[in-house]
N, C-alpha and C positions, 0 to 999 in steps of 0.2 A: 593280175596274174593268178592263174587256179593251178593248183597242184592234185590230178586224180590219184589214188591211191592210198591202202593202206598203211597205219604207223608201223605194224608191225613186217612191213615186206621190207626185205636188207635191198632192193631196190633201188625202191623210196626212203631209206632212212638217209641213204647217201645223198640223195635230192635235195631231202629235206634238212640235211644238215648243211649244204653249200649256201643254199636259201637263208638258214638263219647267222651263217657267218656273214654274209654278204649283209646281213638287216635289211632284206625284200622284203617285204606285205605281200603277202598270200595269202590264200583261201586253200584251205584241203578237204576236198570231197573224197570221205573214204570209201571205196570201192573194193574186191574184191574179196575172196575168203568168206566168213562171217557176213561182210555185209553184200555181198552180190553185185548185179549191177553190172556185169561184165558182159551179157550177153545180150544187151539191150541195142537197139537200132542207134541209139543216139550216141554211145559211147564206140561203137564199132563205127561209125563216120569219124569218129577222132582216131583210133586205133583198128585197123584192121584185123590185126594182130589178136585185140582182146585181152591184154596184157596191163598190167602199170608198172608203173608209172608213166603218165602224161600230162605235158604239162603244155597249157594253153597261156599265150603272152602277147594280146592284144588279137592280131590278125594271125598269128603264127602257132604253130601246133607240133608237138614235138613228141615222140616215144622211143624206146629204145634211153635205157637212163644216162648211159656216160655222154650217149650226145647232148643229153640234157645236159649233163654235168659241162660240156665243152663250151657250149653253146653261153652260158649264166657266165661264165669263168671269164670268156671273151670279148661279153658285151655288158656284163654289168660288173668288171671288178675291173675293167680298165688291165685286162691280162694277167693282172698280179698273182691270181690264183690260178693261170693256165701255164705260167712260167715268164720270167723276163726276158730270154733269149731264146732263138732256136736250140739251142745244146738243152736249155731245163723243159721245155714244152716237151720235145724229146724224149726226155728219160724218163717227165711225169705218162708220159703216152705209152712207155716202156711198161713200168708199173703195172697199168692199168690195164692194159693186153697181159701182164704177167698174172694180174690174178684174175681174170677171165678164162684164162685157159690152162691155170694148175691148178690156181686154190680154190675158185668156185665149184667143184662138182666134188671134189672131196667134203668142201664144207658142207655144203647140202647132204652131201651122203647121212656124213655125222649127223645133223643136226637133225635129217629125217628118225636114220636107229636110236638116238636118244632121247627125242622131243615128239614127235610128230606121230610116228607109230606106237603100238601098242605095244606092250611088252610081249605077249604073243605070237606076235610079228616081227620082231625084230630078227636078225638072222646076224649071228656075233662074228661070222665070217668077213661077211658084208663089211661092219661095222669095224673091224680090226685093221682091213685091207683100208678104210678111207680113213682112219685115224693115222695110219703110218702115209700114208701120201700128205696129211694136212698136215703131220705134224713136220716131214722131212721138207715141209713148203715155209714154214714159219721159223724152222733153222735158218733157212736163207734169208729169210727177213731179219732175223735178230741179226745177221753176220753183216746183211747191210747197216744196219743202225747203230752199229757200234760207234762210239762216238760222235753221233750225227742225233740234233734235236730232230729231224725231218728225213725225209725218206731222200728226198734228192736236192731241194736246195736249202737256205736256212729259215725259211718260212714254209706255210703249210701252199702246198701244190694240189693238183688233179689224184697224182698219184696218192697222197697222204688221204684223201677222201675216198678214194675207191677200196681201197685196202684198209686205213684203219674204220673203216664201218662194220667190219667181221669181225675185231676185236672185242665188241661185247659179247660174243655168241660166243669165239674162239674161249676167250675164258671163264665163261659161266656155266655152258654145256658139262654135262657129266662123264668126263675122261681122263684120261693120266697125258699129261704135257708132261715135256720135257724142261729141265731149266732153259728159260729163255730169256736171262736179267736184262738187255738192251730193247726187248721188246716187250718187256712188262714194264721196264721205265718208261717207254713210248706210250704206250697205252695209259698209264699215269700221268702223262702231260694232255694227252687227251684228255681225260674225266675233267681236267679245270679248265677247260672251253667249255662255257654254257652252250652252245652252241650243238657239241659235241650230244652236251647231255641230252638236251630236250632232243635232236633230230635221231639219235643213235640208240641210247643209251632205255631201248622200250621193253618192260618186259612182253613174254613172248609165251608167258603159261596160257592166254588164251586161243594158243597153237595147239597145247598139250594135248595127247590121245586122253581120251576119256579110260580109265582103267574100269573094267565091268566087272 
């Protein structure tokens, strides 16, 4: 099994954190950013797109990550990690569509006006407007988690890997969060999955803008 993709894409860390829960053997060819490689003939036959994470498993070829992530969960955890019934595949499917289309484009926002640009560049409007959508995104996480080791069953699901993979970012990034105690305890059960650590937990200063 090979894993295309950089450590530092939230991507691939999700990829590469189901990989190391499951205890696959893979290979990571890193690609993108920093190391290039995206625009090569041989990598555009696996990906069209141009994109990573892709992940190649015998004869099969795969991009676009949560299919990855669907796909491993299915056929190498024996479902455990897709959900054990229709109602929890369901709600982990839930999740994972929920933060595709709330929390990810905020978070980038952030993480671009904090990390990624220069302080020159940054535009604090910008950067206030994606703080209040990410932060009123992660209220509702915490209201889910209240009392729940997991996001939807009592083991780790699809859902708990798509969402908590932005947790290293959500609280390491330079911003004012709001108290969120049921999802900083989440996040804290996180950190003592090895798993978590090595696939997630990557610093990301070699993103940082260069200050001139």
């Amino acid at each position: 099994m090979k894993l295309y993709g950089r450590k530092t894409s939230i991507n691939v860390q999700k990829v590469r954190w189901l990989l190391e829960e499951l205890g696959m053997a893979h290979e990571l060819q890193e690609l993108g950013g920093a190391f290039g490689g995206l625009d090569t003939a041989e990598f555009a036959a696996l990906n069209p797109n141009k994109l990573v994470p892709v992940l190649v498993d015998g004869d099969l070829v795969l991009w676009e990550s949560n299919a990855i992530l669907r796909y491993l969960a299915r056929h190498h955890s024996k479902g455990a990690v897709e959900g054990r019934s229709a109602a929890e595949i369901a709600q982990a499917d839930m999740w994972m569509e929920w933060f595709q289309s709330t929390a990810f484009a905020p978070l980038t926002a952030v993480f671009y006006q904090t990390v990624r640009l220069p302080r020159a560049d940054r535009d604090p409007g910008t950067c206030a407007a994606a703080v209040q959508r990410l932060n009123s995104a992660y209220q509702l996480l915490d209201q889910q988690l209240e009392g729940r080791d997991f996001l939807v069953a009592e083991r780790l699901t699809l859902g708990d890997i798509v969402v908590g993979s932005s947790l290293y970012r959500y609280f390491t990034m330079a911003f004012d969060r709001p108290a969120l105690p049921a999802l900083e305890a989440y996040y804290d059960r996180l950190q003592q999955r090895p798993a978590y650590v090595e696939g997630v937990m990557v610093s990301y200063e070699s993103l940082r803008a260069k200050e001139s």
